[in-house]
N, C-alpha and C positions, 0 to 999 in steps of 0.2 A: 504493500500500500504506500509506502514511505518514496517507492524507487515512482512509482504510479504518478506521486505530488507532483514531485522532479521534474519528470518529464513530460507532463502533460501541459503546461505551459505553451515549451517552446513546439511541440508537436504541432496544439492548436493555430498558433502562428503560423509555423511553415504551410500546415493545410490552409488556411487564410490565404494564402499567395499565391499555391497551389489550385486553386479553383480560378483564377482570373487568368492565369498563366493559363491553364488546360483550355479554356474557352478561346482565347486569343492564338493555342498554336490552332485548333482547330479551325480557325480563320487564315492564317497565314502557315499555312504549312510545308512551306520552305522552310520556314526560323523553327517552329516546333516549340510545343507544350516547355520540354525542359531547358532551352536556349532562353524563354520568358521568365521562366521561374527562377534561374539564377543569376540573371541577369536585376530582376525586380529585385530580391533578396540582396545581391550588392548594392544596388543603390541607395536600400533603405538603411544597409549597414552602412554606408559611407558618411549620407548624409546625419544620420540619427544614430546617437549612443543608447545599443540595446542592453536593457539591464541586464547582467552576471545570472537571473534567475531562469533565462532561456535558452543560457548555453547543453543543460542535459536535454534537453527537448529535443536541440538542435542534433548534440550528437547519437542520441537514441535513432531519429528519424533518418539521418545520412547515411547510418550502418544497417539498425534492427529492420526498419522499414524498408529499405533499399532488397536487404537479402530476400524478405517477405514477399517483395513485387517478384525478384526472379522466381520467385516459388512459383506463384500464380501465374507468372507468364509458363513454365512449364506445361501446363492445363492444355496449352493453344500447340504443343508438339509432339511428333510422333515419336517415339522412342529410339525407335530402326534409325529415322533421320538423325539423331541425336548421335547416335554410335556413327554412324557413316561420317559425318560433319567433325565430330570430334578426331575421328582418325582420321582422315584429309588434311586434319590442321596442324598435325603433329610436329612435319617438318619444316614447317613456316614458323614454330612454334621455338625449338631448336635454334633454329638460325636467329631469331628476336633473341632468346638467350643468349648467343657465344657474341652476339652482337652489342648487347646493351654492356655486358661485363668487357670487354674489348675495348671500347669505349668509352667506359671508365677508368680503365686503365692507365692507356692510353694518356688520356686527357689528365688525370690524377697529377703527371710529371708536368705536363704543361701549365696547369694553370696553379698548381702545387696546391692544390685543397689536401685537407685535412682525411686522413685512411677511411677513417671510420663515416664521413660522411658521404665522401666517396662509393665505398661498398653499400652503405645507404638508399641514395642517388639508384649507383646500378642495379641491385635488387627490385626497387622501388617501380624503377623504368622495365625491366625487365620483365614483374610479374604480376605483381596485384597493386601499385602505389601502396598507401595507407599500410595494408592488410601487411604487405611483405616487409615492409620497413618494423612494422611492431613485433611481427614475427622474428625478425633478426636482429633486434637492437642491443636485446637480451642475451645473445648468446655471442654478440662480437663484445659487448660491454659497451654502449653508446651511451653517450652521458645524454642529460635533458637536450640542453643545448644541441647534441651535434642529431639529435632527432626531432627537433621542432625545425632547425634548418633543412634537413631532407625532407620533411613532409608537406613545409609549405612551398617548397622548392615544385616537388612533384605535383601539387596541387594547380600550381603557375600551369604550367603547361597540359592539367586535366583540361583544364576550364578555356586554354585555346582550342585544344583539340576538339571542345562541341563546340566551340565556335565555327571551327575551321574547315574540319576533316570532310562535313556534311557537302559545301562549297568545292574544295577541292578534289571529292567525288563526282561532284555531277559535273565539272572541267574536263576530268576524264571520261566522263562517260562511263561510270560503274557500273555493274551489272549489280542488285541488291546483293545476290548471294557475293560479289565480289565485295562490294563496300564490307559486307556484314563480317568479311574474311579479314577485312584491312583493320578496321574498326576492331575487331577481339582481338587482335594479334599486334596492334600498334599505341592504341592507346593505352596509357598508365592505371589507371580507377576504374574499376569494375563499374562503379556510378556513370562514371564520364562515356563507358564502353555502350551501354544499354541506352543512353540519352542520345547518342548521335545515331545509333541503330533503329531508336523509335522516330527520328528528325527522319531519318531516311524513309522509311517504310517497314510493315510490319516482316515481311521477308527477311528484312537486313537484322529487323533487331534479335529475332531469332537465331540467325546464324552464329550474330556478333553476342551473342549470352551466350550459345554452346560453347563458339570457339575463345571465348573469355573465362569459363569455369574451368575448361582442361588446361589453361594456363594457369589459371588459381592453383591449379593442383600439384603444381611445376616447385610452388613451397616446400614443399615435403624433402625434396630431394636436396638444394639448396638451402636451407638450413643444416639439414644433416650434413653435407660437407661442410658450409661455412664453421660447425661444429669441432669437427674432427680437424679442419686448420687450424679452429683457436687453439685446441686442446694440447696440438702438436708444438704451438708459439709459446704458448705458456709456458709448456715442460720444458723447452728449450733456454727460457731466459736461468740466467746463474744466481741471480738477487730479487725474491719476491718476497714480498710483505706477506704477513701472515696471512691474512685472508684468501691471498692469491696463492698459497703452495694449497691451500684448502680445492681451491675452484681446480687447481689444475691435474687435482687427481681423475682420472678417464672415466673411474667408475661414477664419480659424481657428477661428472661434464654430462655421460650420458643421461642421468639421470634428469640430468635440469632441461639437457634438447627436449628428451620426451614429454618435460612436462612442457614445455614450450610449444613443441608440434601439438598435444593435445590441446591446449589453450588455443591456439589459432588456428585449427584445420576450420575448414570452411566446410561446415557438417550440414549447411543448407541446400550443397550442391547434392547431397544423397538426399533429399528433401525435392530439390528441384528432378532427378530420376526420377520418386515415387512418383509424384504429380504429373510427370508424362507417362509413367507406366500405365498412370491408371487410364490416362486419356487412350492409349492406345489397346486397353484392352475395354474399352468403351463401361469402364467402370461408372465416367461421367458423361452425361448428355453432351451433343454439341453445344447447347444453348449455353447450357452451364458453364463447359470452359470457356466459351466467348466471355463470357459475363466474369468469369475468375479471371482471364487474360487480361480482359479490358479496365478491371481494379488494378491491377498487376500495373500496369500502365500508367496508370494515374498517382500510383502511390512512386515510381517512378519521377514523376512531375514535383510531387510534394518531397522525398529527399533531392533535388536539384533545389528546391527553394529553402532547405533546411543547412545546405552548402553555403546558397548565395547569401542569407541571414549571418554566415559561422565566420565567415571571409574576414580575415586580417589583414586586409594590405599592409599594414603596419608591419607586422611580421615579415612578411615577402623582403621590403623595404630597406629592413635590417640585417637581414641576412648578409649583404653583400654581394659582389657581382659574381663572384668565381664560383660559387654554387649554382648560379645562375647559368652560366656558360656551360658547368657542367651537363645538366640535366637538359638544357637544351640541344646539347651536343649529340648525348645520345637517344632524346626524343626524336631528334630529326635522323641518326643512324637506322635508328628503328623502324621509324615510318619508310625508307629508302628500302631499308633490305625485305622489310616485309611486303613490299607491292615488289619486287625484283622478283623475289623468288616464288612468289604467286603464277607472276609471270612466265615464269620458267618451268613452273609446273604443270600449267596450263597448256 
């Protein structure tokens, strides 16, 4: 009841914005429900000082609401599609990995940013934003700071990408199932993924949430190495403080990944399976999953506007610029190799 108070605040807000935003993409629907909704929600954060009592609102509704709509969008796909789609993505999927970390790298010496935010950044760009950044902060040892710099870093470049991506699809001439390919596989935030996919058409957004969950899934494996690096750098250093000869015994490293991976697996994606299972074994009406799809969608609408509410430019601002270069560097590697090799697959 207590967590209920919390959040219901800022909730009610974002859906407030959320309904004006949803009526106006449905008039312009080039720009789209979610390009309004956080677009509204920054201006009102810019202009107007939202009280401290609607930030859990905000971030109950960008996360818990967010995963909730891909739930319901599952209702609107066939399972079979689901598997086919997923496995087609795999190697587009690969190459966005060896590419975002490459490029962090890379760029690491050049612009001399700091390791940890660095592997941050690449993580970040590479798998889920947010999700993969909180997933790994813990287990490289990232202090506040060098995680509030990566995440609003990756955030910068969510919020062009539904700006952008939708634009620079229909330049090319995308095919939905093609955007929806580009769109899971290029963009940072699972948020940002599903917003330009419903900007596009309901085709694309389907695509761009399959082939953006089997990237989600891409955590598991990347942590656990990032894991067994630290594990290997710790044992290596000659002079650690007590706590750190503690952390860098392997049986308790593993310990702590695990509880890490359990804490952040994205257990809604098995969530998001069952609700297509059932759609495909006609456990629900057609009418029904339209009507669950079409919530799914909206609640969509209302975390973009629970984002554009949460937005710190001030944050961004402060960061500095070489964070900034960084994550741009390998957003835009990203967006390159993954229409390349679409390309080449095709």
């Amino acid at each position: 009841m207590t967590t209920f108070k919390h959040t219901l605040p800022g909730f009610m807000l974002a859906l407030g914005f959320a309904v004006p935003a949803w009526f106006l993409g449905a008039e312009y629907r080039l720009i789209g429900g979610p390009v309004f909704a956080i677009l509204l929600g920054m201006l009102v954060a810019t202009l107007f000082h939202i009280p401290n009592v609607f930030g859990p609102g905000f971030r109950f509704t960008s996360k818990k609401i967010l995963q909730l709509s891909i739930v319901l969008i599952g209702f609107s796909m066939n399972l079979s599609h689901v598997l086919t789609m997923g496995a087609r993505s795999l190697v587009i999927i690969l190459a966005v990995l060896l590419t975002s970390f490459g490029t962090a790298y890379v760029l690491r010496y050049l612009l001399k940013t700091e390791e940890n935010v660095t592997i941050l950044i690449g993580v970040g760009t590479a798998i889920c934003g947010g999700s993969a950044i909180a997933a790994t902060a813990p287990v490289i040892r990232a202090n506040d700071r060098e995680i509030a710099s990566a995440i609003s870093t990756i955030f910068l470049f969510n919020i062009i990408a539904v700006l952008l991506f939708p634009s620079l699809g229909r330049l090319m001439d995308m095919t939905e199932t093609a955007f929806g390919m580009w769109a899971g596989t290029a963009i940072n935030d699972t948020s940002s993924v599903v917003a330009a996919g419903q900007i596009w058409s309901e085709g694309a957004l389907q695509t761009a949430t399959i082939v953006k969950l089997v990237r989600t899934l891409m955590i598991i494996p990347v942590v656990l190495i990032l894991g067994i690096l630290q594990t290997r750098k710790m044992t290596g250093e000659k002079k650690l403080k007590k706590s750190e000869r503690h952390v860098s015994n392997p049986t308790i490293r593993q310990r702590k990944d695990s509880y890490v991976l359990l804490k952040v697996f994205p257990w809604f994606v098995l969530l998001f399976l069952a609700a297509s299972l059932l759609t495909t074994m006609n456990v629900v009406t057609p009418d029904g999953a339209r009507l669950l799809a079409s919530a799914g969608r909206f609640f969509i609408v209302t975390a973009m506007a629970a984002i554009g509410l949460n937005t710190n430019l001030k944050q961004l601002a402060a960061n500095g610029v070489r964070p900034l270069l960084l994550g741009m560097g390998c957003w835009v590697a990203v967006a390159v190799v993954s229409l390349g090799v679409q390309y080449l697959i095709q």
